[in-house]
ROSE-4610 file (N, C-alpha, C; in Angstrom, 1 decimal, always signed):
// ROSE-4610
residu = [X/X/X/X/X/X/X/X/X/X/X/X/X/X/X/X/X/X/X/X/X/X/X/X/X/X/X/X/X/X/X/X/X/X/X/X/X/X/X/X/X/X/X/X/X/X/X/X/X/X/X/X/X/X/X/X/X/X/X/X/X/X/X/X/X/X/X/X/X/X/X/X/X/X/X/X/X/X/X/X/X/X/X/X/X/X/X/X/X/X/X/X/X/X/X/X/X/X/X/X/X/X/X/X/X/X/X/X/X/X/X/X/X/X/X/X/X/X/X/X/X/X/X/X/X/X/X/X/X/X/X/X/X/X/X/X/X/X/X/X/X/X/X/X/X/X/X/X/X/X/X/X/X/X/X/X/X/X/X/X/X/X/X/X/X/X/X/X/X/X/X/X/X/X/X/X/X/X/X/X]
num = [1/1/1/2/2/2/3/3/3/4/4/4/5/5/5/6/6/6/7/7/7/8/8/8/9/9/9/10/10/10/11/11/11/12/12/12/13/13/13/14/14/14/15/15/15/16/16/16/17/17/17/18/18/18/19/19/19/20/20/20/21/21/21/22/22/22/23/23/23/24/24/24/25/25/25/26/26/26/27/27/27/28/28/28/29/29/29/30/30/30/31/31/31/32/32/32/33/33/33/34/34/34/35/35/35/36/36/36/37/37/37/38/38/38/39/39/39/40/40/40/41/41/41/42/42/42/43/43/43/44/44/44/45/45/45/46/46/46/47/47/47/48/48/48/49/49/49/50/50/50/51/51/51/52/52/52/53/53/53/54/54/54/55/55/55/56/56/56/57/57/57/58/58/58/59/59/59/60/60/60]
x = [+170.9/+169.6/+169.6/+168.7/+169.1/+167.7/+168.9/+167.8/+169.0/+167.6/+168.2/+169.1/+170.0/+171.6/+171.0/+170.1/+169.2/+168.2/+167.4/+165.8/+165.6/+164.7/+164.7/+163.8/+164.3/+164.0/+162.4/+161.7/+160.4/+160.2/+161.3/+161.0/+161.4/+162.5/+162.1/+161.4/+160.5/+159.7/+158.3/+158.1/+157.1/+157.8/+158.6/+159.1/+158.9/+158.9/+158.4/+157.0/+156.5/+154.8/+154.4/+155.0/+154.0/+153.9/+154.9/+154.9/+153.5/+152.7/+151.8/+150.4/+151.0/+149.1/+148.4/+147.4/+146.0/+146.4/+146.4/+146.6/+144.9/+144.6/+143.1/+143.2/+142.5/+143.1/+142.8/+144.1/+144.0/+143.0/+141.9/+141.1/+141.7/+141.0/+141.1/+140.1/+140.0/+139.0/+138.9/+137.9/+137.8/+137.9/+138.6/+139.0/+137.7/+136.5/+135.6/+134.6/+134.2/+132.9/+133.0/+134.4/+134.7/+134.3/+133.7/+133.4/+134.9/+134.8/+135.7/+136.0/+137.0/+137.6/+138.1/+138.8/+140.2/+141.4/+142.9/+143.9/+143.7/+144.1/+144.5/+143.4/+141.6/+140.4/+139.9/+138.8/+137.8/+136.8/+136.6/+135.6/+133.7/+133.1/+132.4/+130.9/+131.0/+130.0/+129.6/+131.3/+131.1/+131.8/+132.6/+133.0/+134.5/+135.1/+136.5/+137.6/+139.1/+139.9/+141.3/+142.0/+142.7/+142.6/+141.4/+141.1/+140.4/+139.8/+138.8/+138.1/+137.1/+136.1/+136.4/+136.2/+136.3/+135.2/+134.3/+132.9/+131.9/+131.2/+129.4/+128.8/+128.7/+127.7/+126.3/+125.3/+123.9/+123.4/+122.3/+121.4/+120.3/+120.4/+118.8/+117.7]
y = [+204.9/+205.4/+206.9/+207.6/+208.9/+209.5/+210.2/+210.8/+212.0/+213.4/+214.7/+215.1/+215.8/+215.8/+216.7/+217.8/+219.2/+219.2/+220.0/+220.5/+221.4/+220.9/+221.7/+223.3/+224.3/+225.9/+226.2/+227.3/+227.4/+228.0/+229.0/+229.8/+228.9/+228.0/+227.1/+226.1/+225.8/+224.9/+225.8/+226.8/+228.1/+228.2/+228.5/+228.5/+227.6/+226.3/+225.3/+225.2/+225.2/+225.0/+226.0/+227.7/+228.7/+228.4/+227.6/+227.5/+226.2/+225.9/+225.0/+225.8/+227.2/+228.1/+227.9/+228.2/+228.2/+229.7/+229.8/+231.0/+231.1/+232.9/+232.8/+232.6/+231.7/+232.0/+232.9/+233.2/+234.0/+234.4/+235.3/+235.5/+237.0/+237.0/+238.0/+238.3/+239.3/+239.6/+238.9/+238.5/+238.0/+239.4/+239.5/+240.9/+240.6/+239.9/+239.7/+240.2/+239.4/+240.1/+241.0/+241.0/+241.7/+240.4/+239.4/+238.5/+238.4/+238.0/+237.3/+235.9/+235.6/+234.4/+233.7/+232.4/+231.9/+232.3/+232.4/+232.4/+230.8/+231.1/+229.8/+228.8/+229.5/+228.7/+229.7/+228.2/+229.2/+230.1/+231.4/+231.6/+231.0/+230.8/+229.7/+230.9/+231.9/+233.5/+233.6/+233.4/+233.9/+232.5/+231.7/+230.8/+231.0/+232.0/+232.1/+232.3/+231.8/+231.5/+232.1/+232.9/+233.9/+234.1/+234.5/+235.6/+234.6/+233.5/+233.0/+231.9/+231.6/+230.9/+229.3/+228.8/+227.6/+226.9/+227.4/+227.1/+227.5/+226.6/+227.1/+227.8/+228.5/+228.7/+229.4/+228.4/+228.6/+229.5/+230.1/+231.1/+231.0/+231.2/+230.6/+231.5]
z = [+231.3/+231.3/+231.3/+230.4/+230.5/+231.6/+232.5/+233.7/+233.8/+234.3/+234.2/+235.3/+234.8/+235.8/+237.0/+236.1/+236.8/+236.9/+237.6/+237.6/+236.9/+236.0/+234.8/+235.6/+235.3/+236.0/+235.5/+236.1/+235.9/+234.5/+234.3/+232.9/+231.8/+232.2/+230.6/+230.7/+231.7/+231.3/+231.3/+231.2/+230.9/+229.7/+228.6/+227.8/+226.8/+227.4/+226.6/+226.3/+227.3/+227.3/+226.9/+226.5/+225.7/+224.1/+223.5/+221.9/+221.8/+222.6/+222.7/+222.5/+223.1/+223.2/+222.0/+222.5/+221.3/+220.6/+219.6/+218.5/+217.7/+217.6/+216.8/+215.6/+214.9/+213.2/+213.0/+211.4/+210.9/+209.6/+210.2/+208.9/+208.1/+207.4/+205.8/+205.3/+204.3/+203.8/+202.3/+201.9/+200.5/+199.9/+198.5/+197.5/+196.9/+196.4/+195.8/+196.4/+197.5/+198.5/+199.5/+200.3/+201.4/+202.6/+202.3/+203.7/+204.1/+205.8/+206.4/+206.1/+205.9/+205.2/+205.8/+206.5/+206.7/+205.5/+206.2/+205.1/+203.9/+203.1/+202.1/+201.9/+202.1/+201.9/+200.7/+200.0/+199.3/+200.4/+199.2/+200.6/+199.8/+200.9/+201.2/+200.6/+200.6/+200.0/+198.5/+197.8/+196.8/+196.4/+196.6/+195.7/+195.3/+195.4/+194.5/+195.6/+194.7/+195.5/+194.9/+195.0/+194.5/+193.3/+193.4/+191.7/+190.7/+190.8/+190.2/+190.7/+190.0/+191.1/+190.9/+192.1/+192.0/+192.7/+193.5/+193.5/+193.1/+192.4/+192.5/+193.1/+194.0/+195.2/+194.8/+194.8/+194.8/+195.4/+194.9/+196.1/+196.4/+197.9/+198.2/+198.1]
C-alpha cells in the first residue's frame, strides 16, 4: 500500500497548491477597432479575427 515515508513540508505543499491560482485573462487590443479583446477570440465589436472578418455584426 503506498503511504508517505515523510510529511510532506509546508513550502512544497504551498508549491503545489500555487500552480492552481486563478490567473486574469489575457486581453488585447483588436488591430481593427482598438476594443479589448480576449487572446485567440473573434472580437465580438467589429467581427474580425486575425485580419479578416468572420462575423456579421449588426448595428443597432
Amino acid at each position: 500500500m503506498g503511504v508517505p515515508k515523510r510529511r510532506t513540508s509546508k513550502m512544497r505543499l504551498r508549491t503545489r497548491k500555487a500552480a492552481n491560482r486563478w490567473h486574469a485573462p489575457q486581453l488585447s487590443k483588436c488591430p481593427q477597432c482598438g476594443s479589448t479583446v480576449a487572446s485567440h477570440t473573434v472580437c465580438p465589436s467589429c467581427g474580425y479575427y486575425k485580419g479578416r472578418q468572420v462575423l456579421t455584426v449588426g448595428t443597432k
